[in-house]
C-alpha positions as CSV (number, residue, x, y, z in Angstrom):
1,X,-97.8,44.1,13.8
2,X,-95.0,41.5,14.2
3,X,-92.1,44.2,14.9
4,X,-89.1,45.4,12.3
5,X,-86.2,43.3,10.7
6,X,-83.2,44.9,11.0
7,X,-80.2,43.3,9.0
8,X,-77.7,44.6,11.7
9,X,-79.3,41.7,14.1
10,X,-79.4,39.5,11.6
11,X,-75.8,39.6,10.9
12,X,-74.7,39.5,15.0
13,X,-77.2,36.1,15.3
14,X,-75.6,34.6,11.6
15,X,-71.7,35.6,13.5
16,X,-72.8,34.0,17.0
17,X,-74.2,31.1,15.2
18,X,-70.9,30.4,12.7
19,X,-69.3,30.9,16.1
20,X,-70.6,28.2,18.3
21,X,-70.6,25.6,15.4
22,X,-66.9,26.1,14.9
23,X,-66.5,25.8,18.6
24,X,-68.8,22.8,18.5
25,X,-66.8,21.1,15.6
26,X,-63.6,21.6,17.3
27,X,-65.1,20.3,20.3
28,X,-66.3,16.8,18.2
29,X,-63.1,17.0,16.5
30,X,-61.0,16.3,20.1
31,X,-63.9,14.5,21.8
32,X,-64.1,11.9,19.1
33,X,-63.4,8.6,18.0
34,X,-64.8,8.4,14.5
35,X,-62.7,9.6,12.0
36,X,-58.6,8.0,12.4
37,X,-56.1,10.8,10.4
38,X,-53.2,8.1,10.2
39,X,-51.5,6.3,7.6
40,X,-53.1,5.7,3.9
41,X,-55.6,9.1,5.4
42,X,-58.9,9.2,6.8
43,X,-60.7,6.3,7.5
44,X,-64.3,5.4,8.5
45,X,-64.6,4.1,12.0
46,X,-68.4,2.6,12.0
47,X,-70.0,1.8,15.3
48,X,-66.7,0.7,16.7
49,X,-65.7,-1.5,13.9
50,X,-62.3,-1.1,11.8
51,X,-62.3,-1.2,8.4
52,X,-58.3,-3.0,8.2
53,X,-59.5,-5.0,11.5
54,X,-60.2,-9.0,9.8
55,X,-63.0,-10.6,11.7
56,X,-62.1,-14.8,11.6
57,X,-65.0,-16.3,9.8
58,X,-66.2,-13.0,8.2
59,X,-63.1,-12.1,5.9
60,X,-66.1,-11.8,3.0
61,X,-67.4,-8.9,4.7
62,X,-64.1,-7.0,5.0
63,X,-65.1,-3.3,4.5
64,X,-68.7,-3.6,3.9
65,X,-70.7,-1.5,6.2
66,X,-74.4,-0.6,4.8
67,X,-77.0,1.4,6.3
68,X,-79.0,-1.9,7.1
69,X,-75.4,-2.5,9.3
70,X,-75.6,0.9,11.0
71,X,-79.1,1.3,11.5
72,X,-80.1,-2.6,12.7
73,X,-81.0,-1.6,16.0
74,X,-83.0,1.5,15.1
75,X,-84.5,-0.5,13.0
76,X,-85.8,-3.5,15.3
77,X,-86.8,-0.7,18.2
78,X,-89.6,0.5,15.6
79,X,-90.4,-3.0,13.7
80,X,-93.9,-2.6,13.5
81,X,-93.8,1.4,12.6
82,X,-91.4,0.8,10.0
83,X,-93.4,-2.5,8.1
84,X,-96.4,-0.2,8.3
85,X,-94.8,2.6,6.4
86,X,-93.1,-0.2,4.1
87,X,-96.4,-1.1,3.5
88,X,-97.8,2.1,2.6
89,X,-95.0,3.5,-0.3
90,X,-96.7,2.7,-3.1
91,X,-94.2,4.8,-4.9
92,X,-98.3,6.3,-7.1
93,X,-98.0,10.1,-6.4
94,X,-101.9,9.9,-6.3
95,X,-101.6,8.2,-2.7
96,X,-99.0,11.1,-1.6
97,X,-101.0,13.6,-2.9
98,X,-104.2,12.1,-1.3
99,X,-102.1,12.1,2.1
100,X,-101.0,15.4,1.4
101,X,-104.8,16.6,1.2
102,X,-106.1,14.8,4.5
103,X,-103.1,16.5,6.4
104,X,-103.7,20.1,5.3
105,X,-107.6,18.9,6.1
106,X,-106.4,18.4,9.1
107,X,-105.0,20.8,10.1
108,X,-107.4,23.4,8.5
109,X,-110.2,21.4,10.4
110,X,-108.3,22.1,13.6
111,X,-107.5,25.8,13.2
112,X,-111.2,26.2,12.3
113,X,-112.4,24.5,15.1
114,X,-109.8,25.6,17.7
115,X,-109.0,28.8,16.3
């Protein structure tokens, strides 16, 4: 009904994929800008801020990047998405499991209908 699996094919697409990532990685690797490989070893490079670099007025914050840091503008783009979903984690696995159960509704509700 859906064809055969051959492992032979298998194999060739798991070799062509290990391929291109290592091709991809070395690509990134020369292309980029993120990771320095000099002096005390590697070092983070964070949306183009240095670590060693001291900012006047901000020595306090001298190698303190947090995801709130890295993610800022993300973050204001979907304000309103993101207080909404604040909003809902109630952390009560009865209100996930409830969601769970309206999705799968869902979705049965629409394979029913639509077929």
């Amino acid at each position: 009904m859906f064809g055969y699996w051959d492992a032979l094919y298998f194999i060739y697409a798991f070799i062509i994929g290990l391929l291109i990532s290592y091709l991809l990685m070395k690509w990134a690797e020369k292309a980029s800008v993120g990771t320095r490989k000099e002096g005390d070893g590697s070092k983070i490079y964070i949306s183009g801020e240095d670590q060693d670099k001291v900012i006047p007025q901000f020595e306090h914050l001298q190698g303190y990047f947090t995801g709130r840091h890295v993610m800022w503008g993300f973050i204001r783009g979907i304000n309103k998405m993101f207080l909404t979903f604040r909003r809902e984690h109630t952390g009560l696995l009865t209100d996930y499991v409830s969601y769970l159960l309206i999705t799968v509704a869902i979705v049965l509700g629409a394979m029913v209908i639509w077929g």
